[in-house]
C-alpha positions, -999 to +999 in steps of 0.1 A: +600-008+645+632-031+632+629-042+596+620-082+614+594-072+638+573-056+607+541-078+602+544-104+577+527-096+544+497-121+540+488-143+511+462-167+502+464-198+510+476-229+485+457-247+473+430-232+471+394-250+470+359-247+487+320-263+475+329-270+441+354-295+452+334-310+480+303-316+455+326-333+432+347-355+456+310-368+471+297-367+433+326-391+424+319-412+454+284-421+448+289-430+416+302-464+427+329-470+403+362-450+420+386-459+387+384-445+352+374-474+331+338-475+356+332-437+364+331-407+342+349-378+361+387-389+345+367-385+309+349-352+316+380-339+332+400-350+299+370-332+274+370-302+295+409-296+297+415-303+262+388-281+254+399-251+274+438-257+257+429-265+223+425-301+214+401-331+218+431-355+221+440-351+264+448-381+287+449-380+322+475-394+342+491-406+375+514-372+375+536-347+355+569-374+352+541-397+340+529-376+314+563-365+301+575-402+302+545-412+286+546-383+258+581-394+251+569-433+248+545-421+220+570-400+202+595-434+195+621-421+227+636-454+243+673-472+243+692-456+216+679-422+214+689-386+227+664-360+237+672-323+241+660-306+269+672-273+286+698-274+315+678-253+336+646-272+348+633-297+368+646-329+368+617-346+360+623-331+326+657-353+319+644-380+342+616-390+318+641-393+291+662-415+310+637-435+323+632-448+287+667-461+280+673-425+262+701-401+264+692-364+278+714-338+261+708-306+285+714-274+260+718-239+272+690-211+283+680-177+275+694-154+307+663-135+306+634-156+297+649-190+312+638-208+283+654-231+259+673-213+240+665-228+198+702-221+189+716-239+214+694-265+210+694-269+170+733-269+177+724-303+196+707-321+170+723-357+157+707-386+138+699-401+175+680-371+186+645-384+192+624-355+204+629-320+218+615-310+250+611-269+254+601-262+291+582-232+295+597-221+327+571-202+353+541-200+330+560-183+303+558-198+270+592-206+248+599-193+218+572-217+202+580-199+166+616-208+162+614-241+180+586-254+152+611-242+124+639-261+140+610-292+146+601-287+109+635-286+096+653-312+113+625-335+116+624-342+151+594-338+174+586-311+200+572-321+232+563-293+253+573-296+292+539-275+300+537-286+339+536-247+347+519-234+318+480-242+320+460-216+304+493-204+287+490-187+248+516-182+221+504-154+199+469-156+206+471-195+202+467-220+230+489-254+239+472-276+223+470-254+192+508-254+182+511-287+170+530-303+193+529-331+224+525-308+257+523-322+291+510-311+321+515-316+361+487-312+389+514-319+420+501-301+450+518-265+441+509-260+403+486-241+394+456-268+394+460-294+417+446-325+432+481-335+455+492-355+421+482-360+389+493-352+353+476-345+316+492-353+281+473-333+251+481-350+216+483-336+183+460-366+171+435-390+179+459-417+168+486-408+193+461-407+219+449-441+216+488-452+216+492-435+249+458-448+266+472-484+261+507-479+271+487-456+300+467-488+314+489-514+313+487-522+269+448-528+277+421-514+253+391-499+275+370-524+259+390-560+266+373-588+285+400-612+281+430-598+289+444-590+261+471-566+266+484-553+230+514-529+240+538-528+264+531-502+292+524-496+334+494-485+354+496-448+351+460-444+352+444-412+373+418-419+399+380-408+397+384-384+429+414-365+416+396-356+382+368-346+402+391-320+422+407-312+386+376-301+374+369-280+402+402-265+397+400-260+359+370-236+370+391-218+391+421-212+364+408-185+344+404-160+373+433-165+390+452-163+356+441-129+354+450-121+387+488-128+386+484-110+352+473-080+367+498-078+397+530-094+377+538-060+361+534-044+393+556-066+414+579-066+383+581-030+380+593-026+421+614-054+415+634-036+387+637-006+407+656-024+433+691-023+423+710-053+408+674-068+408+666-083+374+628-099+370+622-127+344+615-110+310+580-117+292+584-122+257+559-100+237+548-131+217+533-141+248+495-133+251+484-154+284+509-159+310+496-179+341+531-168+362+532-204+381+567-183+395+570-149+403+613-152+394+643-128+393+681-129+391+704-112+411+736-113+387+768-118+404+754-132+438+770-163+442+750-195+453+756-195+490+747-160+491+716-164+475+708-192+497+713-171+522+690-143+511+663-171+502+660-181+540+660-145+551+630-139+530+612-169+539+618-156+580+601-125+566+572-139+553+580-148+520+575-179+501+609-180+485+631-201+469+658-212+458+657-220+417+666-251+400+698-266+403+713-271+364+701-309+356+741-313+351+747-306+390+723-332+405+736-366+413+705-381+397+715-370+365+741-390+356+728-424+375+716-437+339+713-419+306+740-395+308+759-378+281+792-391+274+804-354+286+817-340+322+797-318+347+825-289+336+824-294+298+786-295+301+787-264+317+811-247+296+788-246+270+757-241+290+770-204+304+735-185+311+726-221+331+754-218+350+745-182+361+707-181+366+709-211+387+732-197+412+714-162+412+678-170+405+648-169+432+612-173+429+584-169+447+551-193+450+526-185+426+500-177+452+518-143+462+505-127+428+467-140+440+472-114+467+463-076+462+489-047+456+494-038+490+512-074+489+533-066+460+551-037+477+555-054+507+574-078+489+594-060+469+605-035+502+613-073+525+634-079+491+650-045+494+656-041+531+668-078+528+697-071+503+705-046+523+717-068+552+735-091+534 
């Protein structure tokens, strides 16, 4: 049997979802009132998911950009300011920032973690900078202990990019525990979902009210009159995607341990596969909901590794290809941009520069499988190399 007429490994389904999401969706409907300020899904989803991370200050939003754009709003970010965020991530991260009139400085990465790396990003502090925005890339949290010293010293505000982190810990101590702004995405592949959606957990009640004006359009929930007292848009979420949400948020706990159990197995066949190099898990790290399942191949160029993502995906696998460096995107530099080239950017952004050309990752729903799965995937890795 050739290495491509092997059956393909299977793996649940995303998203996942059954009764509890049905009863909600009808249990929205009937209620009669299908947007926040009339139904009470949006506010039980908001008690429930602040509870489970920590704090009784979470608003629901539209989706993740929302929520960091939102975040950033509340923390004084707008025309004049810089925010700090890591080279390596999603756009949306920068994006936000921009959006707002402010400057995104992208700072360099730890090669093994992905994460901000604090050095690089205390190195990036001026009087302008208005916030700091620590991603914690695939579930793993950053390095939460030298980023509040830099936060404490320097003055400026952390906002946590948590949009693959629900259910994450630091040290035994949950997102909404460590002090700082975190928000959260429910786009269709995260690890809750209702299609779209996004969450913003505060560090007090004060910054939540702020936020629920700017989030519906400067109006208090109580105005009759149309009296709008802040700026803001309509980033309000609807009553049938908290209702999913809360379904979800059920689900989160067991799946969490799931990928827990079967992330150091895939790991460990991973780093048996030479030049293979898994993302490293900081100790410090006590619950790591793995929204990726990543690894580096230093030294493999980016064609190459595009190359080796669509081989795996005609195997079977649910790869891709990781984030291009914030710096490379034409998007970038439409608005906001540092007054610095692509190349000087990435000459001091080195481990970005690497670990997006060699990086891969694979959807979170291949650690729900069972450990059959994780050796098929680590031999359709190995034979697939091997071709190359």
């Amino acid at each position: 049997m050739t290495q491509n007429s092997r059956p393909k490994p299977e793996f649940p389904a995303w998203p996942q979802f059954g009764d509890a999401e049905r009863t909600g969706l009808v249990r929205a409907l009937e209620q009669g009132q299908w947007w926040r300020m009339g139904g009470s899904e949006v506010d039980t989803f908001e008690e429930e998911f602040g509870a489970y991370h920590g704090t009784p200050h979470a608003l629901a939003v539209t989706n993740g950009t929302h929520a960091l754009e939102l975040a950033l709003q509340v923390l004084g970010v707008g025309p004049g300011t810089e925010v700090i965020v890591p080279a390596f991530t999603f756009i949306s991260s920068s994006q936000a920032a921009q959006r707002l009139g402010a400057v995104a400085v992208p700072v360099d990465i730890d090669p093994g973690t992905f994460n901000i790396d604090p050095v690089a990003a205390a190195n990036a502090v001026t009087p302008r900078t208005a916030a700091i925005m620590p991603v914690h890339m695939a579930g793993q949290m950053c390095d939460m202990d030298a980023l509040a010293k830099l936060s404490a010293d320097s003055g400026v505000p952390l906002i946590q990019d948590a949009a693959h982190a629900h259910g994450a810990e630091w040290a035994g101590r949950k997102v909404g525990e460590l002090g700082a702004v975190a928000a959260f995405s429910f786009q269709n592949g995260k690890l809750m979902t209702a299609g779209e959606g996004g969450l913003v957990t505060f560090v007090d009640a004060e910054q939540r009210e702020q936020a629920f004006l700017r989030h519906s359009c400067g109006r208090p929930s109580t105005d009759r009159y149309y009296y709008h007292k802040t700026s803001g848009s309509n980033f309000r979420l609807n009553e049938f995607s908290a209702s999913v949400l809360r379904a979800q948020l059920d689900r989160l706990g067991g799946q969490i341990d799931t990928r827990e159990r079967n992330w150091p197995v895939l790991s460990g066949l991973l780093a048996e596969i030479d030049g293979v190099q898994p993302q490293i898990i900081d100790e410090r790290v006590t619950r790591n909901p793995h929204y990726m399942a990543m690894f580096r191949i230093p030294g493999m160029s980016a064609e190459r590794r595009n190359q080796l993502v669509d081989a795996l995906i005609e195997r079977g696998l649910p790869a891709f290809a990781a984030f291009r460096a914030i710096y490379r995107s034409d998007g970038f530099w439409e608005t906001g941009a540092p007054d610095e080239s692509v190349e000087g950017i990435a000459a001091r952004c080195p481990n970005t520069e690497a670990v997006y050309a060699d990086a891969i990752w694979l959807h979170h729903r291949t650690l729900l499988a069972g450990e059959q799965q994780m050796h098929q995937i680590a031999d359709i890795l190995s034979e697939t190399l091997a071709t190359l």
